[in-house]
N, CA, C and O atoms as a Maestro MAE file, in Angstrom:
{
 s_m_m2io_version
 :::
 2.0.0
}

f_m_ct {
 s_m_title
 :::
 protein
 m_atom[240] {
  # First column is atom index #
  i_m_mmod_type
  r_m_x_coord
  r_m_y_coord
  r_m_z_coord
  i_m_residue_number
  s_m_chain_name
  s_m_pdb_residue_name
  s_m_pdb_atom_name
  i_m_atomic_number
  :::
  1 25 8.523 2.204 7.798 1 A "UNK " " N  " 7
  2 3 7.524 1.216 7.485 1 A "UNK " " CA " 6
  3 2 6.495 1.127 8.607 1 A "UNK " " C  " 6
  4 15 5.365 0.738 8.314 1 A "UNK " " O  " 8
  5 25 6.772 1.437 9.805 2 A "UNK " " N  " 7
  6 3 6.155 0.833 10.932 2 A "UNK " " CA " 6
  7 2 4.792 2.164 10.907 2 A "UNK " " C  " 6
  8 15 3.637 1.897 11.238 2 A "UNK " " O  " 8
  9 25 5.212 3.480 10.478 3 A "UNK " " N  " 7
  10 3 4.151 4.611 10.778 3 A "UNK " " CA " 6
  11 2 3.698 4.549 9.368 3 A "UNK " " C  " 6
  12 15 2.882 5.453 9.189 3 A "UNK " " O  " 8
  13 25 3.837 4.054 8.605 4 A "UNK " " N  " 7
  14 3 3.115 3.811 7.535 4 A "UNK " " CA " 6
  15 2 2.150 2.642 7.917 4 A "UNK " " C  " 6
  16 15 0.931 2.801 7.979 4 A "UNK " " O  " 8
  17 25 2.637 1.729 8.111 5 A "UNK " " N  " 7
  18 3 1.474 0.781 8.878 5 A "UNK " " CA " 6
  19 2 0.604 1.058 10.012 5 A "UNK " " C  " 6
  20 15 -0.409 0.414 10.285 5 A "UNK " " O  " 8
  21 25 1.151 2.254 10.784 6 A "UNK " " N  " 7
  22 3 -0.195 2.245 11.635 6 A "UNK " " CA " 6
  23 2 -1.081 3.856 11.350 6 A "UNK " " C  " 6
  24 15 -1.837 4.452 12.117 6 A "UNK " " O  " 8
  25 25 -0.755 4.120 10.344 7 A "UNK " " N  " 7
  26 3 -1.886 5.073 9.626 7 A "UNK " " CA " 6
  27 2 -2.848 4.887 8.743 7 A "UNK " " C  " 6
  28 15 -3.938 5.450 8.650 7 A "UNK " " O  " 8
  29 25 -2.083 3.557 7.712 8 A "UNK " " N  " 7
  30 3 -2.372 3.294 6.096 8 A "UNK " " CA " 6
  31 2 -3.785 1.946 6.874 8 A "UNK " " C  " 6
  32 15 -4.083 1.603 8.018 8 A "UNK " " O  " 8
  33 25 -3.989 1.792 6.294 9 A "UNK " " N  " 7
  34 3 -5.079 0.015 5.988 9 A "UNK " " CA " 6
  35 2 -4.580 0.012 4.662 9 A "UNK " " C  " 6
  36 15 -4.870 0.803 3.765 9 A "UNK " " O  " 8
  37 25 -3.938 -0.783 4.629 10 A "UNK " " N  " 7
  38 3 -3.259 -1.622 2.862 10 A "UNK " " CA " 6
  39 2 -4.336 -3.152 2.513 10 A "UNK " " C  " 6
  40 15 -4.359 -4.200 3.159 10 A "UNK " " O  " 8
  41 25 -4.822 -2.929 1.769 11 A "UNK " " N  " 7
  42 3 -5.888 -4.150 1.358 11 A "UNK " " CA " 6
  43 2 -5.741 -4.060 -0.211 11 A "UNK " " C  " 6
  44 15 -4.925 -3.312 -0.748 11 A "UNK " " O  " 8
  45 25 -6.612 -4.899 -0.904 12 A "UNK " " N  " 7
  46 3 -6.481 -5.537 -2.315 12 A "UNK " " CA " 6
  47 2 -7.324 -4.210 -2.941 12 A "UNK " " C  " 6
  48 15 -8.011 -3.387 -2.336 12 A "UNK " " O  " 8
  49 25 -7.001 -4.318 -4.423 13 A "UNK " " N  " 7
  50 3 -7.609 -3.094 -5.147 13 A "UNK " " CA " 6
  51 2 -9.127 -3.671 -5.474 13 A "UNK " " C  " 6
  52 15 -9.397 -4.829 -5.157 13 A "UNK " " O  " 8
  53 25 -9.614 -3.250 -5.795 14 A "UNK " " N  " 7
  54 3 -11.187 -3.383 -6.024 14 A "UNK " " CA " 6
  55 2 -11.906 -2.906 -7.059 14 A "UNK " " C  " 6
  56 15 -11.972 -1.681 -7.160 14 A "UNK " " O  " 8
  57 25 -12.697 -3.865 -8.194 15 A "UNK " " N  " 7
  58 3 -13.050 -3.442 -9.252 15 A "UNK " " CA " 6
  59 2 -14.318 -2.244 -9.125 15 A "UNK " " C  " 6
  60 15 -14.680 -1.808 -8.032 15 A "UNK " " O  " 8
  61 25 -14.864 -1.842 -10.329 16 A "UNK " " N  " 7
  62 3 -15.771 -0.821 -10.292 16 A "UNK " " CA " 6
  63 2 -17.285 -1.169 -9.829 16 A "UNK " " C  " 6
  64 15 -18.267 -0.458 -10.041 16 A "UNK " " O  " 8
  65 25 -17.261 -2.666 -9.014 17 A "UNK " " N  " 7
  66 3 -18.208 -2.770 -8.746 17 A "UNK " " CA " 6
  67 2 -18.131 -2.973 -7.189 17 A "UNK " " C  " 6
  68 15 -19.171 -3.310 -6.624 17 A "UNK " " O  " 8
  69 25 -17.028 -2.804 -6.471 18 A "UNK " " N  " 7
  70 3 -16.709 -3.185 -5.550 18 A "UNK " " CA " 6
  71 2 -16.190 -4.355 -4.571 18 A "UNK " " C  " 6
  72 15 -16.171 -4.442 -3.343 18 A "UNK " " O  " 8
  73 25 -15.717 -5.343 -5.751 19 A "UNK " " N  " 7
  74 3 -15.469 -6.684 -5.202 19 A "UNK " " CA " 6
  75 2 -13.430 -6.878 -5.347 19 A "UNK " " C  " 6
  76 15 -12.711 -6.775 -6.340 19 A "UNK " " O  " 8
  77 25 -13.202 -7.076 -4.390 20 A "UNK " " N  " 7
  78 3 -11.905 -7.177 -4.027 20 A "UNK " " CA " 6
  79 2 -11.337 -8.230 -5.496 20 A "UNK " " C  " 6
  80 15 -12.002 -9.078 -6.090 20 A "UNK " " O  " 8
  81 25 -9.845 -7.777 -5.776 21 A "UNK " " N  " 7
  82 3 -8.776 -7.926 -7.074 21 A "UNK " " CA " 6
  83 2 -8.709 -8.840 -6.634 21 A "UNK " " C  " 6
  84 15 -9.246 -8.798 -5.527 21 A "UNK " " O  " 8
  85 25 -8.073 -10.367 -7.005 22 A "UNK " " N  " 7
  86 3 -6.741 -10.955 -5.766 22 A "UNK " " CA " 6
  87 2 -5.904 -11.241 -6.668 22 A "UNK " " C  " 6
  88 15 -5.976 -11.563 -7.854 22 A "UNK " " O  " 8
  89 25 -4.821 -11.016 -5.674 23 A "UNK " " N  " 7
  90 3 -3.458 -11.084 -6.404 23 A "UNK " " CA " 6
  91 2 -2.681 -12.509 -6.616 23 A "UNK " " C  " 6
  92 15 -2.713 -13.293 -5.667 23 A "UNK " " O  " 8
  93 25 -2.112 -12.819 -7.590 24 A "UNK " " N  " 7
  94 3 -1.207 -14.063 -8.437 24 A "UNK " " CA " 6
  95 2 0.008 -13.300 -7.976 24 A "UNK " " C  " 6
  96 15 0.577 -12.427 -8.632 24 A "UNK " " O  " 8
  97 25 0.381 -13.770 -6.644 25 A "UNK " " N  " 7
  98 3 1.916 -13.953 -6.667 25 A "UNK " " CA " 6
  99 2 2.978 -14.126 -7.797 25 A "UNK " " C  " 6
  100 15 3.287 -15.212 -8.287 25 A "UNK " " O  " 8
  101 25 3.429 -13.072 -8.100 26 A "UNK " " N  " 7
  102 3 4.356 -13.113 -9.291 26 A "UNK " " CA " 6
  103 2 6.101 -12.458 -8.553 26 A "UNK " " C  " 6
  104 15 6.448 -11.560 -7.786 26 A "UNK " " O  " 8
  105 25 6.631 -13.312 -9.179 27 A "UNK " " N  " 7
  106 3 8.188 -12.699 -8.937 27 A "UNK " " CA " 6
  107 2 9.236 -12.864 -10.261 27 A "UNK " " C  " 6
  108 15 9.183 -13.647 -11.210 27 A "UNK " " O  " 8
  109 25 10.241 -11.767 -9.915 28 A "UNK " " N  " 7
  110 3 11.188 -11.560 -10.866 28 A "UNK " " CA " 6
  111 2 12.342 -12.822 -10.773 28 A "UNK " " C  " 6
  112 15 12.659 -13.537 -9.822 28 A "UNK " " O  " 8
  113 25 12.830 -12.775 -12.199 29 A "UNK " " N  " 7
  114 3 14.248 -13.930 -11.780 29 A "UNK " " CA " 6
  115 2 15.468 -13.119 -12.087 29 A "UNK " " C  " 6
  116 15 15.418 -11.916 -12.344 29 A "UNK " " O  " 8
  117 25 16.758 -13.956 -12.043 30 A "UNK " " N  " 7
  118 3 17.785 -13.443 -12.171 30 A "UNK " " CA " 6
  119 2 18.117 -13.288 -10.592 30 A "UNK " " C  " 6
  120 15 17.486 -13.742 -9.638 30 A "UNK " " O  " 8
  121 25 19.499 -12.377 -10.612 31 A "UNK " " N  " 7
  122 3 20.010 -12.728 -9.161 31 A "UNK " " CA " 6
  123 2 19.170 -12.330 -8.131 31 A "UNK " " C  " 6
  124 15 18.868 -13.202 -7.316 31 A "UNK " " O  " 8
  125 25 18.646 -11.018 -7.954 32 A "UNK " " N  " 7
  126 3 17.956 -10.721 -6.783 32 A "UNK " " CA " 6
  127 2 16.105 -11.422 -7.584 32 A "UNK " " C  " 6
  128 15 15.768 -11.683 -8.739 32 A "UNK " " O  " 8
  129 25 15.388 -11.482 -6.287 33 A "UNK " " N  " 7
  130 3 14.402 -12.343 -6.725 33 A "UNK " " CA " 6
  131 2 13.550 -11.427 -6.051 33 A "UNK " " C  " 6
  132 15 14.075 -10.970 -5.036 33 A "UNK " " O  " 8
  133 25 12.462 -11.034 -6.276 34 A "UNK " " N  " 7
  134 3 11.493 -10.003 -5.623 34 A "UNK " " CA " 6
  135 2 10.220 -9.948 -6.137 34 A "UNK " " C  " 6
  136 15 9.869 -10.382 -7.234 34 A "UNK " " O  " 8
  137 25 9.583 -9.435 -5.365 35 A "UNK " " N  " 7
  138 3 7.749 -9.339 -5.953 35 A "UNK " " CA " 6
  139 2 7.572 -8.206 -7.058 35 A "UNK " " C  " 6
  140 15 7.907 -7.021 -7.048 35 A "UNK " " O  " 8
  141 25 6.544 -9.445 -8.584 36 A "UNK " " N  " 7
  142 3 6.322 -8.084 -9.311 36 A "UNK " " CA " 6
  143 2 5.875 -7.091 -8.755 36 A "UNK " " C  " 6
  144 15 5.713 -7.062 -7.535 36 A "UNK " " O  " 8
  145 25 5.531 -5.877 -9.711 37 A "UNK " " N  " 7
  146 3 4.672 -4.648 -8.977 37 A "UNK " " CA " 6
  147 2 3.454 -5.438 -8.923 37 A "UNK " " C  " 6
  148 15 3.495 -6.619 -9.269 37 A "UNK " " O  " 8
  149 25 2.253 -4.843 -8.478 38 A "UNK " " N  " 7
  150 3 0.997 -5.296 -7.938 38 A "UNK " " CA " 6
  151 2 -0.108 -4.037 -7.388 38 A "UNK " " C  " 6
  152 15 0.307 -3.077 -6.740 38 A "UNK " " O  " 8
  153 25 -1.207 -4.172 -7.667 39 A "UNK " " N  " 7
  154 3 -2.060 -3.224 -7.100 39 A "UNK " " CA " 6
  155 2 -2.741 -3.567 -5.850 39 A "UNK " " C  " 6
  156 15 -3.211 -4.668 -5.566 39 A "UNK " " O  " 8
  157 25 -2.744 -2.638 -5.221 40 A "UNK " " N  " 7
  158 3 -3.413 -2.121 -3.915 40 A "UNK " " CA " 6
  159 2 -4.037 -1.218 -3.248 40 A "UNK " " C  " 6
  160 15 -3.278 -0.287 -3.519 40 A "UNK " " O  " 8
  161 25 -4.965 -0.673 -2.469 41 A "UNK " " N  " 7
  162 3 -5.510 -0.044 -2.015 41 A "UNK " " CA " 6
  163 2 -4.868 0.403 -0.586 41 A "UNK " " C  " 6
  164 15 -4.576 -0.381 0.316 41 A "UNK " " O  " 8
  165 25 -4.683 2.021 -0.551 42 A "UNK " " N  " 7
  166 3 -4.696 2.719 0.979 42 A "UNK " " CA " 6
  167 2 -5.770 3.049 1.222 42 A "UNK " " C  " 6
  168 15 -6.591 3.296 0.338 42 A "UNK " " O  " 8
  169 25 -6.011 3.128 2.447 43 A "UNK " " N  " 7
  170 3 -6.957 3.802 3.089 43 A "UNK " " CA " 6
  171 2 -6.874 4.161 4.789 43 A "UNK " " C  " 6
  172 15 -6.681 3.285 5.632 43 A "UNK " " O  " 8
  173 25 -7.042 5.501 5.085 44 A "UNK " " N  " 7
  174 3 -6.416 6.286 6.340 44 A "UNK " " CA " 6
  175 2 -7.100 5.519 7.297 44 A "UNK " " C  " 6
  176 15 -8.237 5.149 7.005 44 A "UNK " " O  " 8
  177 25 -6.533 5.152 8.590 45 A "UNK " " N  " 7
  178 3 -7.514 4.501 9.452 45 A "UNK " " CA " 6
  179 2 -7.712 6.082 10.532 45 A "UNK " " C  " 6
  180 15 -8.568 6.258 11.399 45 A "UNK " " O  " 8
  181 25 -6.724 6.949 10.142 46 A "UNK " " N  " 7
  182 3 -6.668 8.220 11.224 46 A "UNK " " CA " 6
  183 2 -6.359 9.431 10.857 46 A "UNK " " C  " 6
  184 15 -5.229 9.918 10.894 46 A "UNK " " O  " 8
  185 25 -7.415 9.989 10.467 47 A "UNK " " N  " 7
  186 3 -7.060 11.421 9.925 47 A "UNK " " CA " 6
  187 2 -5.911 12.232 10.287 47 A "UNK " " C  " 6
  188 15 -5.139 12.739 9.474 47 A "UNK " " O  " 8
  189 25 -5.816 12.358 11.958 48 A "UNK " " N  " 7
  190 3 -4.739 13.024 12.748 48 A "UNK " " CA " 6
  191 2 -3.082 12.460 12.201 48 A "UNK " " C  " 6
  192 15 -2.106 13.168 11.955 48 A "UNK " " O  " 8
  193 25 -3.187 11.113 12.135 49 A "UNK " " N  " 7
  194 3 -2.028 10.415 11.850 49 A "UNK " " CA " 6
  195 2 -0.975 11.064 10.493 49 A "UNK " " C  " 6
  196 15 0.090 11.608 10.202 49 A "UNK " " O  " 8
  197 25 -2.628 10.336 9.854 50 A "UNK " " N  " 7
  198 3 -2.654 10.969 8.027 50 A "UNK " " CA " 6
  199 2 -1.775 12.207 7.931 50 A "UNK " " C  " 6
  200 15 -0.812 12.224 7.165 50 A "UNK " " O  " 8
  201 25 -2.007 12.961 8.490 51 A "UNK " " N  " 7
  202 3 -1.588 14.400 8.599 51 A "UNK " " CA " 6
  203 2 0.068 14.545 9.006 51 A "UNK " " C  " 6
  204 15 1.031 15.120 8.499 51 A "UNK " " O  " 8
  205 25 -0.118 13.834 10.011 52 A "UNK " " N  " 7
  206 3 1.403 14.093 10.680 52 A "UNK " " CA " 6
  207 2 2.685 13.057 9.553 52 A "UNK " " C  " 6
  208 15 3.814 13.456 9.268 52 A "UNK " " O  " 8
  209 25 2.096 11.780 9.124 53 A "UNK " " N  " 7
  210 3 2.738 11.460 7.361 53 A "UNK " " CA " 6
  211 2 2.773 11.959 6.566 53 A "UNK " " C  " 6
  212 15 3.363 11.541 5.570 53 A "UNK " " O  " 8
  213 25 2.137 13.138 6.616 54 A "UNK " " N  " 7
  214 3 2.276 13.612 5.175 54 A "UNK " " CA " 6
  215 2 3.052 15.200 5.902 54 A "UNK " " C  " 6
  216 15 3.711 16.069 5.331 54 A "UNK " " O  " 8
  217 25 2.814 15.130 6.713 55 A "UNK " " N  " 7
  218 3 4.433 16.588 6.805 55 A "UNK " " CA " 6
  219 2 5.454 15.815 7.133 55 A "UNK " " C  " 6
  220 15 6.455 16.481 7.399 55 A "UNK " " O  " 8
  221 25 5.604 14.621 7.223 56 A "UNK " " N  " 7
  222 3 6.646 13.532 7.510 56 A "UNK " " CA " 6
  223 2 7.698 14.042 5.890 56 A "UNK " " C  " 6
  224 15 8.608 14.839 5.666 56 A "UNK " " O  " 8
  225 25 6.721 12.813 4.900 57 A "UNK " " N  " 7
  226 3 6.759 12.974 3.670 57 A "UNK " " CA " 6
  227 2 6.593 14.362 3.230 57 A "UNK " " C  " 6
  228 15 6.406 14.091 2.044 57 A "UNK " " O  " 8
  229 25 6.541 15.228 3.259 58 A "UNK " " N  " 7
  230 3 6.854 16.615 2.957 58 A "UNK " " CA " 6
  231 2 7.935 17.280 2.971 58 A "UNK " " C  " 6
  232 15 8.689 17.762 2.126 58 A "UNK " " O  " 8
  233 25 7.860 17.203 4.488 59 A "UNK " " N  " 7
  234 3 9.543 17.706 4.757 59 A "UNK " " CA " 6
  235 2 10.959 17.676 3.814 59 A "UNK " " C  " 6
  236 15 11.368 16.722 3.153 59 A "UNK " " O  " 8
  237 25 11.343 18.512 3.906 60 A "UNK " " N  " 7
  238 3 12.202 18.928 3.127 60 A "UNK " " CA " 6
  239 2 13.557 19.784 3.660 60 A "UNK " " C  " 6
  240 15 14.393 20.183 2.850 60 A "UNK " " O  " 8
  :::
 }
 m_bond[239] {
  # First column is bond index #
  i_m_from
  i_m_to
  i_m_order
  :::
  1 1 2 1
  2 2 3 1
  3 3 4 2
  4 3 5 1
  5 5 6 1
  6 6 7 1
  7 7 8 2
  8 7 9 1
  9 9 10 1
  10 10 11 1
  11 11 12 2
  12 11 13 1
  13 13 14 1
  14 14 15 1
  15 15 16 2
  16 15 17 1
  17 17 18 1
  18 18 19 1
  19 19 20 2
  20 19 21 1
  21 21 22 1
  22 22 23 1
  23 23 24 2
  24 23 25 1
  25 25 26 1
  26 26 27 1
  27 27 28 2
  28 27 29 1
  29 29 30 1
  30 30 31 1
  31 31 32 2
  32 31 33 1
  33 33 34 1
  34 34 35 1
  35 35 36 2
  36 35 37 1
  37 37 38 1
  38 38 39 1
  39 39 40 2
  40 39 41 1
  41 41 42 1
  42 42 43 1
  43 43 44 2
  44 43 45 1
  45 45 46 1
  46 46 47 1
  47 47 48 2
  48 47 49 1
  49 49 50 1
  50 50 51 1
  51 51 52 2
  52 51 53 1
  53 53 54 1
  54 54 55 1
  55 55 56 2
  56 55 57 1
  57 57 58 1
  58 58 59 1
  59 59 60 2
  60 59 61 1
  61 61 62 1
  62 62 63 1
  63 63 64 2
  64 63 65 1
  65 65 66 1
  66 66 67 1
  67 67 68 2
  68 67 69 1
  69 69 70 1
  70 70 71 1
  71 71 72 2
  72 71 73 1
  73 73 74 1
  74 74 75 1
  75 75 76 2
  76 75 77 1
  77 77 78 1
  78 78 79 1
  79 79 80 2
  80 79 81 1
  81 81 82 1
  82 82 83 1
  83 83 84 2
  84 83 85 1
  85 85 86 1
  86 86 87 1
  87 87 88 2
  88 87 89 1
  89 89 90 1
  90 90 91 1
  91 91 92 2
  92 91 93 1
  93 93 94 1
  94 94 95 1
  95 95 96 2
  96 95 97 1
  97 97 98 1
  98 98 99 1
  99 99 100 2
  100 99 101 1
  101 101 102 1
  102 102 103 1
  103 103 104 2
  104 103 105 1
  105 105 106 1
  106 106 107 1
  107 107 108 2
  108 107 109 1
  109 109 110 1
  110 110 111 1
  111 111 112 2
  112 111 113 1
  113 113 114 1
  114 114 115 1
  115 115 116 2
  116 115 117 1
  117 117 118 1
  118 118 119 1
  119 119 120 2
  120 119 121 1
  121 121 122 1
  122 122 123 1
  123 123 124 2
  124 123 125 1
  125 125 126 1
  126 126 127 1
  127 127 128 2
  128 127 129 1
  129 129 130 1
  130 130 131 1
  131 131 132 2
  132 131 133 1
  133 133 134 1
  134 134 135 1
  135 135 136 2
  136 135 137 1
  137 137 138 1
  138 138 139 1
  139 139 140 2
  140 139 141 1
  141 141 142 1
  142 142 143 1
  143 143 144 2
  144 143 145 1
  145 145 146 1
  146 146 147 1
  147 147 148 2
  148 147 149 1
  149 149 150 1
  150 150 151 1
  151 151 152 2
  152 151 153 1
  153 153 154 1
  154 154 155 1
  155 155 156 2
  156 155 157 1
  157 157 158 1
  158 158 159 1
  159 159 160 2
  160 159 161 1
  161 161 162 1
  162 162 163 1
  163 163 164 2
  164 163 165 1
  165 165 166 1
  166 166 167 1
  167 167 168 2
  168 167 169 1
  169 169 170 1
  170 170 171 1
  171 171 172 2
  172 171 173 1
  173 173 174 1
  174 174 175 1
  175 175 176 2
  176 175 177 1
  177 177 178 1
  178 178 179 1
  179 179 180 2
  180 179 181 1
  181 181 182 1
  182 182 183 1
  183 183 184 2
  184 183 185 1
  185 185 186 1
  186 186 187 1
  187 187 188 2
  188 187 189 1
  189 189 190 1
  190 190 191 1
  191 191 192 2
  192 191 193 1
  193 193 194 1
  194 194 195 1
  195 195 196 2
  196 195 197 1
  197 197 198 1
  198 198 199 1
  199 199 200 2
  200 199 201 1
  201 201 202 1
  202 202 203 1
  203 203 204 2
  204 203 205 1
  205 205 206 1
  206 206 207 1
  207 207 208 2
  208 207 209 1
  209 209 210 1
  210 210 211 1
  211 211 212 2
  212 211 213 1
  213 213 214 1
  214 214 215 1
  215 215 216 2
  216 215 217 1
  217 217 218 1
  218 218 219 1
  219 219 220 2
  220 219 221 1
  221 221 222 1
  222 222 223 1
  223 223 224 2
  224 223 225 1
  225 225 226 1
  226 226 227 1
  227 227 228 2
  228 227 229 1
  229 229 230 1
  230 230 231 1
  231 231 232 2
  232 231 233 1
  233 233 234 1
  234 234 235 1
  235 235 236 2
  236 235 237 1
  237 237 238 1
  238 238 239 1
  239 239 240 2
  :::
 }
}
């Protein structure tokens, strides 16, 4: 989580005109309790980084 956070910028999704989604906190019930799914936006703050996550996530 932590090198995902310092590569990614995670912000709100954004319509086709460019104005930020916002999100309605929604959660599931029953025993475990958790956030619905939800949309969002990545965006690389570091190309170099970018790179070294994704042979992270590659690896095999």
């Amino acid at each position: 989580m932590a090198t995902i956070l310092s590569v990614l910028h995670i912000d709100h999704s954004r319509d086709p005109h460019g104005h930020r989604i916002d999100i309605k906190p929604e959660y599931t019930g029953g025993l475990t309790i958790r956030p619905k799914l939800f949309q969002c936006s990545f965006e690389s703050m570091n190309a170099a980084r970018e790179g070294q996550l994704r042979a992270v996530i590659d690896f095999k």
